[in-house]
C-alpha positions, 0 to 999 in steps of 0.5 A: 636757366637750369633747375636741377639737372634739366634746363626749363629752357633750351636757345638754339642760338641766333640764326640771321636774326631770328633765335628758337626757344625750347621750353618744355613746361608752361611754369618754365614759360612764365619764368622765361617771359618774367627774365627775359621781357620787363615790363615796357620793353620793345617787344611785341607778341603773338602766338600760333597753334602751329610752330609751322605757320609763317609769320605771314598774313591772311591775304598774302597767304592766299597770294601764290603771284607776289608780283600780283600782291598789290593788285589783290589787295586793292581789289579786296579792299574796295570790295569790302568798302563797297559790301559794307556801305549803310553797315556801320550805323549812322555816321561813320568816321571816314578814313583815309589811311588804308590801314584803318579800313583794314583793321575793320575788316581784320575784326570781322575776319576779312582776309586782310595785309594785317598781322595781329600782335600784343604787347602782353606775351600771355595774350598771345600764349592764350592765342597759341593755345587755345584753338585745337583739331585733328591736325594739331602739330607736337609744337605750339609757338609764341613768337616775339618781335622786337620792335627797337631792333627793326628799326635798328636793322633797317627794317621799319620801311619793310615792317610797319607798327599800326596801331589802330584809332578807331573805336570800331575795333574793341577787340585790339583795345581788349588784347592790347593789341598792335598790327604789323603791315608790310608792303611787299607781301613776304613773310615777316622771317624772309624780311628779317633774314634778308636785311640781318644776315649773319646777325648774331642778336635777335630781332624776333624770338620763337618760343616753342612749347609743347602741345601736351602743355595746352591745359596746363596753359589754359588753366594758367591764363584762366587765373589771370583772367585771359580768356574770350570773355575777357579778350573779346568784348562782344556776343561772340566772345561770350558765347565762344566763352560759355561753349569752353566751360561747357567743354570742360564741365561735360568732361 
């Protein structure tokens, strides 16, 4: 952990199942993502531009009556399949799993009960880091979400792996992408601490970075080839592309 006096990371330790990391260099995260995720393992990975938001989706979110949640849902569902009739070119494959028709919407910014995660701990650092505005917090976030252990725990009736099979989403295929789904509506964190209380390993990890770090980051994931081109195989991911080095050649 140490190099030289200072550690390049710092654990809270374990609290009801969930554990905070500080660490305050983007190489440092490179070196902790390389001891502590080998390939192939249960974990999963999506990154926050703020270390304040929940682990919670778009449409619960916006939900203040979780008694309501079910209702909302279904009626934003319908709606959508309702708005986006003769929209899907000639033939579209009929779904019966809810999921899939959610997973559309989520790629067409639907507020949807989907959350989105990666299997690659450097997708979701780019994801972290690469939105910025006013109301940027000191502390960006790259939480990882054991998927093993969620079932271990009793949690896989509360948290659901999706993984979509429609090829109407490109974009889960280019970001190596997963959705976690939950029924009742709580953020992943209230889950984990309802069923782990007092659990002393970590089912999900947040690893905080600092803000400062983002270009350091950005330039770091730009060499490995992680970037909108790359993870947005589409018009707007080219263009968001083209507008960031832009950005950077106007500087």
């Amino acid at each position: 952990m140490a190099k030289g006096n200072r550690p390049r990371w710092t654990p809270t330790g374990v609290n009801d199942g969930i554990e905070e990391i500080h660490i305050r260099r983007w190489n440092y995260f490179i070196d902790y993502v390389q001891d502590h995720f080998p390939p192939d393992s249960s974990w999963v990975f999506r990154g926050h531009r703020k270390d304040t938001y929940k682990l919670e989706s778009t449409i619960d979110r916006q939900i203040k009556d979780k008694a309501r949640t079910k209702e909302i849902r279904s009626a934003q569902l319908e709606r959508f399949k309702l708005a986006i009739r003769g929209k899907r070119g000639a033939n579209p494959p009929a779904y019966t799993d809810e999921k899939e028709w959610w997973s559309i919407g989520q790629h067409f910014e639907l507020l949807t009960p989907l959350l989105d995660w990666s299997n690659s701990p450097y997708t979701a650092a780019y994801f972290s880091f690469f939105k910025t505005g006013h109301d940027d917090t000191k502390k960006r976030v790259v939480i990882a979400l054991n998927k093993e252990k969620v079932i271990d725990n009793g949690l896989k009736d509360e948290i659901e792996f999706f993984v979509p099979s429609s090829d109407e989403n490109a974009r889960v295929i280019s970001q190596n992408g997963l959705f976690t789904y939950s029924e009742s509506g709580k953020s992943i964190e209230e889950l984990v601490k309802d069923k782990c209380a007092g659990l002393n390993e970590a089912v999900v990890k947040k690893i905080i970075l600092p803000n400062d770090e983002r270009e350091n980051a950005l330039a770091g994931l730009e060499l490995m080839n992680i970037n909108h081109l790359t993870l947005f195989p589409d018009l707007h991911g080219a263009s968001i592309y083209s507008n960031t080095k832009l950005y950077t050649d106007a500087k």
